[in-house]
Backbone bond lengths (Angstrom), bond angles and torsions (degrees), N, CA, C in turn:
res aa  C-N    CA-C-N  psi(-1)  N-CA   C-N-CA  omega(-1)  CA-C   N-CA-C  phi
1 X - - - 1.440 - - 1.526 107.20 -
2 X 1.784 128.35 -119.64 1.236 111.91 169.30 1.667 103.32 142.36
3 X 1.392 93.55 -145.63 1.355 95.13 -170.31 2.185 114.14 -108.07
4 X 1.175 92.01 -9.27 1.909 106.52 162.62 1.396 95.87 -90.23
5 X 1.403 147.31 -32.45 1.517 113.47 -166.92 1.302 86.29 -87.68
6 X 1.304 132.03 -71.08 1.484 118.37 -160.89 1.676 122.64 -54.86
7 X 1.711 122.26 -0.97 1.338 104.52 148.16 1.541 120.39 -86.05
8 X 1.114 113.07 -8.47 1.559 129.68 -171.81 1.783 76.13 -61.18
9 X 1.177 98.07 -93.91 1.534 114.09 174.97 1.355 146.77 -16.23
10 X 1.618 101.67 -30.81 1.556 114.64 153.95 1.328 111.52 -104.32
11 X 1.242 120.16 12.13 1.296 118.47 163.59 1.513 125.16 -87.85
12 X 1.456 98.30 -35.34 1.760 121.17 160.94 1.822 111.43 -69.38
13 X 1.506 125.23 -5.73 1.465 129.55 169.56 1.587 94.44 -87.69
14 X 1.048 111.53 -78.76 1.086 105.24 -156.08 1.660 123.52 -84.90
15 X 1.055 111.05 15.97 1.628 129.07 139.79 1.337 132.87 -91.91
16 X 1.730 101.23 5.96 1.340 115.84 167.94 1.798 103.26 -107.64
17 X 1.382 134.59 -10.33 1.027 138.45 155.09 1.646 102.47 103.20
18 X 1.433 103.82 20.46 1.663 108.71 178.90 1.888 104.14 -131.35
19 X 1.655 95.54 -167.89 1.405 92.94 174.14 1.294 107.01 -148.32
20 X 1.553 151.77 161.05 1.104 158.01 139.91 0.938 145.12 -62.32
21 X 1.530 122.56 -166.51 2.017 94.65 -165.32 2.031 74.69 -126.40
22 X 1.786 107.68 167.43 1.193 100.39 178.26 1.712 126.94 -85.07
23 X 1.405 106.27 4.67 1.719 127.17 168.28 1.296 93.90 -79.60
24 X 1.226 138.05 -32.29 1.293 126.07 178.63 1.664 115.97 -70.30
25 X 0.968 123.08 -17.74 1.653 130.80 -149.09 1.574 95.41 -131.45
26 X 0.917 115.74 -20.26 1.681 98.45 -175.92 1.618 121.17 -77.81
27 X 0.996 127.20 -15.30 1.533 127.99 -169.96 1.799 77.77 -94.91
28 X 1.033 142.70 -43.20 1.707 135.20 -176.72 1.760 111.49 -54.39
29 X 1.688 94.88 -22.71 1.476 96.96 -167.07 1.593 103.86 -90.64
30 X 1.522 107.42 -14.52 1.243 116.34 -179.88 1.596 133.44 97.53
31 X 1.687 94.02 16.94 1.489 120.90 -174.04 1.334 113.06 -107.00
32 X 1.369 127.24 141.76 1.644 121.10 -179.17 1.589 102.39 -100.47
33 X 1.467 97.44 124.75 1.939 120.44 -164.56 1.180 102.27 -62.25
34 X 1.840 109.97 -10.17 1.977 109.25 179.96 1.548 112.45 -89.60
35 X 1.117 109.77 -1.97 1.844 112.54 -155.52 2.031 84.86 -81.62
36 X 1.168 119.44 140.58 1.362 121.46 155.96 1.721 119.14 -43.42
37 X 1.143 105.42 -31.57 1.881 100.23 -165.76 1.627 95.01 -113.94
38 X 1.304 119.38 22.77 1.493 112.95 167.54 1.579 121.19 -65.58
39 X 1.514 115.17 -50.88 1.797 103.51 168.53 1.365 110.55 -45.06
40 X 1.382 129.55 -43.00 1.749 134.49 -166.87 1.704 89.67 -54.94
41 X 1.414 109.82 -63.49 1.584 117.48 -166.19 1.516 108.87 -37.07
42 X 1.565 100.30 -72.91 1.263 103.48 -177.02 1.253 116.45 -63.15
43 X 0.927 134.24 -0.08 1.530 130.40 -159.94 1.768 83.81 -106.35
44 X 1.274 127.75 -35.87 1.693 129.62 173.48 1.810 101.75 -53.24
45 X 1.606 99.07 -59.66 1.519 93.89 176.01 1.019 121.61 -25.06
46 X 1.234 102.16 -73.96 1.389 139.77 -164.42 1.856 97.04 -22.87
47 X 1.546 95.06 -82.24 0.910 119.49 155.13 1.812 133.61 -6.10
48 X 0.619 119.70 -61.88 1.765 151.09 -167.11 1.663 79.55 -80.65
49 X 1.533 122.45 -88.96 1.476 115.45 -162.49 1.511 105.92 -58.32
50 X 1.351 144.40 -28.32 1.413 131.25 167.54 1.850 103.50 -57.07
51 X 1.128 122.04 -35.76 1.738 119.86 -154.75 1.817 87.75 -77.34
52 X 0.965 117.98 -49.24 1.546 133.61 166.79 1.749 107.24 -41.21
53 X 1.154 116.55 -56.35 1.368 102.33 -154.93 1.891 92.25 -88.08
54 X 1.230 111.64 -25.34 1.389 109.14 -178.74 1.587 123.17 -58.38
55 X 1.577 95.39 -29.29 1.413 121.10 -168.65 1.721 102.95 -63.30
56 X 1.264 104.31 -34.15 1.577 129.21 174.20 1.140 119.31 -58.74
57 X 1.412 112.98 -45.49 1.501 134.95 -167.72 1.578 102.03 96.57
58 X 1.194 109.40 29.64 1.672 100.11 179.68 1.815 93.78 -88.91
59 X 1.941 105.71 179.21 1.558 120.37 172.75 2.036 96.46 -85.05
60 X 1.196 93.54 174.27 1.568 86.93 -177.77 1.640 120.30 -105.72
61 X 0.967 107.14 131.71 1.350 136.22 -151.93 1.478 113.64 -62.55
62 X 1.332 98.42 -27.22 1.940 113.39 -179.76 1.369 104.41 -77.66
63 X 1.211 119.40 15.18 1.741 126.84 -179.81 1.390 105.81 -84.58
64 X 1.493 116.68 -9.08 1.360 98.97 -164.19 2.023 88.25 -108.45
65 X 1.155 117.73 -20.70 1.350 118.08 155.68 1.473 136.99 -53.02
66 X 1.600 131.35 104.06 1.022 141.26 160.66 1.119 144.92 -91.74
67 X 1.138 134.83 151.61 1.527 126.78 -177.27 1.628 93.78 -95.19
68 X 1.467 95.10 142.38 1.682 98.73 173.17 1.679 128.61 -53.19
69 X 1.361 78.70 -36.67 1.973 80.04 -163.20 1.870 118.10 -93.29
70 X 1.503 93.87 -19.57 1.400 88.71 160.80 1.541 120.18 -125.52
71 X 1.645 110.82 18.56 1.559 107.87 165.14 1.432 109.82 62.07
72 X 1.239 141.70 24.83 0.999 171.85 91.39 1.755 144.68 -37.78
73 X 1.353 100.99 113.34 1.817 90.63 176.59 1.642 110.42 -36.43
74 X 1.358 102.69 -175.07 1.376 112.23 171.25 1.511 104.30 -90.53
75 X 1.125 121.04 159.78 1.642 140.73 -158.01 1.728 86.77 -74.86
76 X 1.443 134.58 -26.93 1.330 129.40 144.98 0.623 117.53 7.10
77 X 1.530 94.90 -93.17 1.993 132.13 -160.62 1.867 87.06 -47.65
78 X 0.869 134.79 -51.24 1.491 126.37 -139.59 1.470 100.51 -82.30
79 X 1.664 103.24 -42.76 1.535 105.94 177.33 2.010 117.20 -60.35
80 X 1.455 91.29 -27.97 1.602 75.24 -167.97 1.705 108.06 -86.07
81 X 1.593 94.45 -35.02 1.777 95.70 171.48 2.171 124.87 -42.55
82 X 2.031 83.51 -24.53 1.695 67.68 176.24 1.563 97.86 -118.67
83 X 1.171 148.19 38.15 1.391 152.65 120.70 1.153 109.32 -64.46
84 X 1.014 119.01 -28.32 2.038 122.32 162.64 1.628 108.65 -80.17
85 X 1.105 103.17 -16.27 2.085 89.41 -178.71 1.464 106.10 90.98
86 X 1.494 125.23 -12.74 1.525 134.92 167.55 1.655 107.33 -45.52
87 X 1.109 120.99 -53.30 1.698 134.74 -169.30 1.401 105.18 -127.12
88 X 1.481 94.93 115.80 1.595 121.70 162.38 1.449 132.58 -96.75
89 X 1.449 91.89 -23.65 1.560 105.56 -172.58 1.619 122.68 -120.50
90 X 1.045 142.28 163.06 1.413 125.79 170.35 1.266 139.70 -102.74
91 X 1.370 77.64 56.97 2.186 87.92 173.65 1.550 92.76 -128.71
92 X 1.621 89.98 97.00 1.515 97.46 167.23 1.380 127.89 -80.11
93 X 1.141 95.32 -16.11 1.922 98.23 156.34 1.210 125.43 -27.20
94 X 1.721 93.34 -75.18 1.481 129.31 -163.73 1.669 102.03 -62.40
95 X 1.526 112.77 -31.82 1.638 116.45 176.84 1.854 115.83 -51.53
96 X 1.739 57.33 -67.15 1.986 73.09 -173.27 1.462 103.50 -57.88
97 X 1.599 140.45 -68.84 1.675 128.55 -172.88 1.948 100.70 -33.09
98 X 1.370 102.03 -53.03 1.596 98.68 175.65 1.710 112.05 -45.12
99 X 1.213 122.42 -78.50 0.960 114.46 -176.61 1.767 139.04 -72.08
100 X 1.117 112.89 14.45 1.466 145.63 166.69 1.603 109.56 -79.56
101 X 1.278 100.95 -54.73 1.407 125.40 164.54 1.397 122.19 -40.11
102 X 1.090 105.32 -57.96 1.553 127.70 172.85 1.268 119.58 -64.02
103 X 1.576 103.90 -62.53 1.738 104.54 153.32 1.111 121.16 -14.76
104 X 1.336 104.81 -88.05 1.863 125.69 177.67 1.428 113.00 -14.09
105 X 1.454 106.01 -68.14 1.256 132.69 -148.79 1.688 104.70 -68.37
106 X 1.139 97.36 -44.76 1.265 139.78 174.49 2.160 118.14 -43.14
107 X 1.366 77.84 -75.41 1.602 85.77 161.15 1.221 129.97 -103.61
108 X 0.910 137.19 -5.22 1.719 140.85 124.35 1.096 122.89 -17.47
109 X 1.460 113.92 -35.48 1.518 100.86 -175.99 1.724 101.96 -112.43
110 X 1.199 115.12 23.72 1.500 112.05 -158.85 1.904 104.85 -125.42
């Protein structure tokens, strides 16, 4: 599988107007959810298809990815959104609903 099915795949989330958890998405990305350095992996994915869609001028795509237990991206998402200039402040809440938002909006119409 890799790194085209699982944007295929969060492209079908968040043109469905929701998001997923990242146990859901990792065997799509082509990583086994038992290996110790699997969040790192996917979290590289992750990674890689946001640098891609930004490159576009798209919002970033790992928005529709959550971690189960705190309903929240991975602490990732937050770091790269403000190495991008996306997040200035620290209510990563308020980031991510923003950029979820955008998502949505985003591929909804696409």
């Amino acid at each position: 599988m890799g790194t085209a099915a699982l944007q295929f795949k969060l492209r079908e989330v968040a043109r469905s107007g929701t998001w997923t958890t990242a146990t859901a998405i990792t065997r799509i990305a082509g990583i086994d959810p038992a290996t110790a350095h699997a969040d790192a992996d996917l979290g590289r994915v992750l990674a890689t298809i946001d640098a891609a869609e930004q490159a576009v001028g798209r919002p970033l795509l790992s928005a529709v990815v959550v971690q189960r237990a705190s309903g929240l991206p991975h602490p990732g998402f937050f770091t790269y959104a403000r190495a991008l200039g996306l997040h200035v402040g620290s209510d990563d809440r308020a980031l991510w609903e923003r950029e979820l938002q955008r998502v949505h909006s985003y591929w909804s119409r696409h």
